[in-house]
N, C-alpha and C positions, 0 to 999 in steps of 0.2 A: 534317785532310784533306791538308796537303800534306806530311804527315811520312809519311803510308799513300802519296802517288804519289811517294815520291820513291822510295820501294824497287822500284816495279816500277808500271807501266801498269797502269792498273785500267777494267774499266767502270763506268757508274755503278751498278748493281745490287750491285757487288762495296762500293763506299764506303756506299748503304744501309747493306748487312749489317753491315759494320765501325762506323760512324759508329750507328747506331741512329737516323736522322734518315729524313723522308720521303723519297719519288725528287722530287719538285716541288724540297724546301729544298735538295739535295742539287744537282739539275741549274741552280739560283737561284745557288749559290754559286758551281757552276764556272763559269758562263757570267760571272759579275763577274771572276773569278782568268784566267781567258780571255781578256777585253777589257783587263785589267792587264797580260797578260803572264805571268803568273807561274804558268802550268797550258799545258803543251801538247797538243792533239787529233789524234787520226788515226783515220782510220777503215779498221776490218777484217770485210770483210763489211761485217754488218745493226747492228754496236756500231764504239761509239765509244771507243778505249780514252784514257784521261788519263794524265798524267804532267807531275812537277812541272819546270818549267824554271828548273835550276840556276843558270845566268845572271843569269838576272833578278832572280834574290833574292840575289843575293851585295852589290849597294848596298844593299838593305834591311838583311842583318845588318850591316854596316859600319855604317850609319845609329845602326841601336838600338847596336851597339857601345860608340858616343860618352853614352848614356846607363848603359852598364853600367858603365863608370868613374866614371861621377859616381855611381852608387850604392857601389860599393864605394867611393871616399873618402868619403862619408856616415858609411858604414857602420862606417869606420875612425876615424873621428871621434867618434862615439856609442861605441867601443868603449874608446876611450882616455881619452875622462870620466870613463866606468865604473871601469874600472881605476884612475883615479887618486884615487878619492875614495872610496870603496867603500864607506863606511859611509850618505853622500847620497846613492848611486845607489839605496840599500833601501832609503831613506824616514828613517830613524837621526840621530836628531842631533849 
């Protein structure tokens, strides 16, 4: 959902159609993304168009960030076992 309002303002009719999820789960979620911050509303006419507020999610990637790095040294770790022993990494005696 907020990868579909980051490119452009949507109504919610429009994230339905995208999303393939009810209008109730669909207007459930913005209204929580809403109250967080991380989805902004305006209203044009008779709709309400969304859109993801940039801002707001930029401590959230920073946040997960600090966990993308402890996966990739995991992952660097697991990968230099492998390599070093290559016959126990197959199961091989």
């Amino acid at each position: 959902m907020l990868d579909l309002l980051a490119v452009d303002e949507r109504p919610v009719g429009d994230l339905v159609q995208a999303l393939g999820l009810s209008q109730p789960s669909v207007s459930k979620h913005l209204r929580v993304l809403r109250q967080v911050g991380l989805v902004r509303a305006r209203r044009q006419g008779r709709r309400i168009l969304y859109r993801t507020n940039a801002g707001a999610i930029k401590p959230l990637y920073e946040w997960a960030g600090t966990f993308e790095r402890f996966w990739s040294q995991q992952l660097s770790r697991i990968k230099q076992r492998a390599e070093s022993n290559p016959r126990e990494s197959r199961g091989n005696p």
